[in-house]
C-alpha positions, -999 to +999 in steps of 0.1 A: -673-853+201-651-879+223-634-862+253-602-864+258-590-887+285-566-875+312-550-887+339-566-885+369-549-853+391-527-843+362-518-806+361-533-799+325-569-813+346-563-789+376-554-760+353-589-763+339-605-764+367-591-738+383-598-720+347-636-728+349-643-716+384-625-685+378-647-678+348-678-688+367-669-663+392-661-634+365-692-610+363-680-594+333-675-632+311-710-642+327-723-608+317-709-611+280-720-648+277-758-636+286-752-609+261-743-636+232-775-654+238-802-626+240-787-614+206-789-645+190-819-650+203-833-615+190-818-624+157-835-654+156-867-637+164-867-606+141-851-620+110-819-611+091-843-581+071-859-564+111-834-537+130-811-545+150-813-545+184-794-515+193-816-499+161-848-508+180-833-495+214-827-463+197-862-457+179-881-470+209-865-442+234-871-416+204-909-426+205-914-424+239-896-389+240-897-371+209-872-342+204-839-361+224-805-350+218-781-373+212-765-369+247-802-380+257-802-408+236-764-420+250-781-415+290-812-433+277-799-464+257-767-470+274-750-467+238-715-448+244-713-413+222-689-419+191-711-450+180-748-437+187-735-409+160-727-435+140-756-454+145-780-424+142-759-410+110-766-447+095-806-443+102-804-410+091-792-424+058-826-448+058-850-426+064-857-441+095-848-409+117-849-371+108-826-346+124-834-309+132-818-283+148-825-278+191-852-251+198-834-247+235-802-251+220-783-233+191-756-261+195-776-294+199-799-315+174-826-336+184-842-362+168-873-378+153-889-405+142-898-406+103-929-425+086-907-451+080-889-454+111-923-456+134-937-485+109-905-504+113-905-502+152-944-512+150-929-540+129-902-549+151-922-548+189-941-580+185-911-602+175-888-584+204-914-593+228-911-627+215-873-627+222-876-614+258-900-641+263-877-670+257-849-652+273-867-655+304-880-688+299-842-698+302-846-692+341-872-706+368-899-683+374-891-678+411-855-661+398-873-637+367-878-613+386-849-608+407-825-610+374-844-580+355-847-561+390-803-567+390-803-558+355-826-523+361-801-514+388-770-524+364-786-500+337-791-474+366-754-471+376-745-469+341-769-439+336-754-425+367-717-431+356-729-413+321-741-381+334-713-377+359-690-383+329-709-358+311-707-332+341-670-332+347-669-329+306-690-303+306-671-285+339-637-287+322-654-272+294-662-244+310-633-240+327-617-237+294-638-209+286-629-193+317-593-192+314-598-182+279-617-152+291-592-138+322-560-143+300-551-110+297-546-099+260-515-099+244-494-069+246-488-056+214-453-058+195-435-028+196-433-012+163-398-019+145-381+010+142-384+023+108-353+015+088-330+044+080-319+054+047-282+047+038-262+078+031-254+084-003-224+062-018-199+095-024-192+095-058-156+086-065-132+115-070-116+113-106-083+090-114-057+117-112-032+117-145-006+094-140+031+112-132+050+125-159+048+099-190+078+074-183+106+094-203+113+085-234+142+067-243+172+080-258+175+067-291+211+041-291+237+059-313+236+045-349+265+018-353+293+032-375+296+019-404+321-007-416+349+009-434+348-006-471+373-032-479+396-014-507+399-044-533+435-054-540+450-050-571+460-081-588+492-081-589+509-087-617+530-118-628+558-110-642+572-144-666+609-146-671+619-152-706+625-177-716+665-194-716+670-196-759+680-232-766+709-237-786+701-258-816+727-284-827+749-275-850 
């Protein structure tokens, strides 16, 4: 790949470099960068079909102590709590760990290695010890030494950190319980007053007769009657005689 060319004291060149020796001088980059390579180097090693590493982490501690609880495995591997259940629910589910209830404690389970889980760690050592090899083949031999004595005391303040995690968990739990216990109960509720019984609706007295019945009209005087009209009598026409006429003589 050709590099890019840039002007000699530009501020994109001093930005960089002031980017890279930052980064040089980060534990926690250096520490992640290291990480990246030992697991592709473990992959490399063991094969796409082997367990992984934090698998083999976990069925190696299990073999050397049989009987852990899974707050001893999180001390013991360095894996935090919510994902080593996980991890150990997920082995579980192979057959490559068994669970059983803690003789010392009602509330714990412990762990143990099944048939299958002790072949596949037997399968798994030889090509892990291969991977640790060339891991440490990456430094001098004078410095080998030295960088898994740092990482031994890395792994030991995390232990540390763990348990005193796991203490003031544990204290606060108990606190709980205390406070639970010296609350005093709670006073009973007074009883409610039973409800009293409505008095009787009084019946309602009968409607009393209404007053004397309005009185009764008097009845309107029947109209007098019309007085027939008496028909007139025709009256008679009386005709004149007739004047004689005097014929000619």
């Amino acid at each position: 790949m050709a590099k890019l060319k840039t002007k000699p004291g530009s501020k994109k060149t001093g930005r960089k470099i002031e980017a890279g020796k930052a980064l040089e001088r980060s534990p926690s980059h250096l520490l992640h960068r290291a990480l990246q390579l030992a697991l592709d180097i473990y992959a490399e090693e063991t094969g796409p079909d082997a367990v992984t590493q934090r698998q083999y982490a976990v069925l190696a501690a299990v073999a050397a102590h049989e009987g852990l609880t899974q707050t001893d495995l999180v001390r013991s591997t360095g894996i935090d709590r919510s994902t080593l259940a996980d991890l150990v629910a997920r082995m579980i589910g192979k057959s490559l760990l068994a669970r059983q209830r803690s003789t010392a404690d009602a509330r714990a389970n412990t762990v143990s290695l099944t048939e299958a889980g002790r072949a596949a760690l037997e399968a798994a050592k030889p090509k892990v010890a291969a991977a640790d090899a060339r891991i440490l083949k990456l430094l001098p031999t004078r410095k080998r030494d030295a960088f898994l004595g740092v990482l031994r005391d890395m792994g030991r303040v995390a232990e540390a950190m763990a348990e005193a995690d796991d203490g003031a968990a544990e204290a606060k739990s108990k606190k709980k319980q205390k406070q639970k216990k010296a609350k005093p109960a709670k006073a009973e509720k007074p009883l409610k007053p039973a409800k009293t019984a409505k008095p009787a609706k009084l019946a309602k007295a009968p409607k009393l007769p209404k007053a004397a019945a309005k009185p009764v009209k008097a009845p309107k005087p029947a109209k007098l009657a019309k007085p027939v009209k008496v028909a007139k009598a025709p009256a008679a026409k009386s005709k004149a005689p007739k004047k004689a006429t005097v014929g000619a003589a």
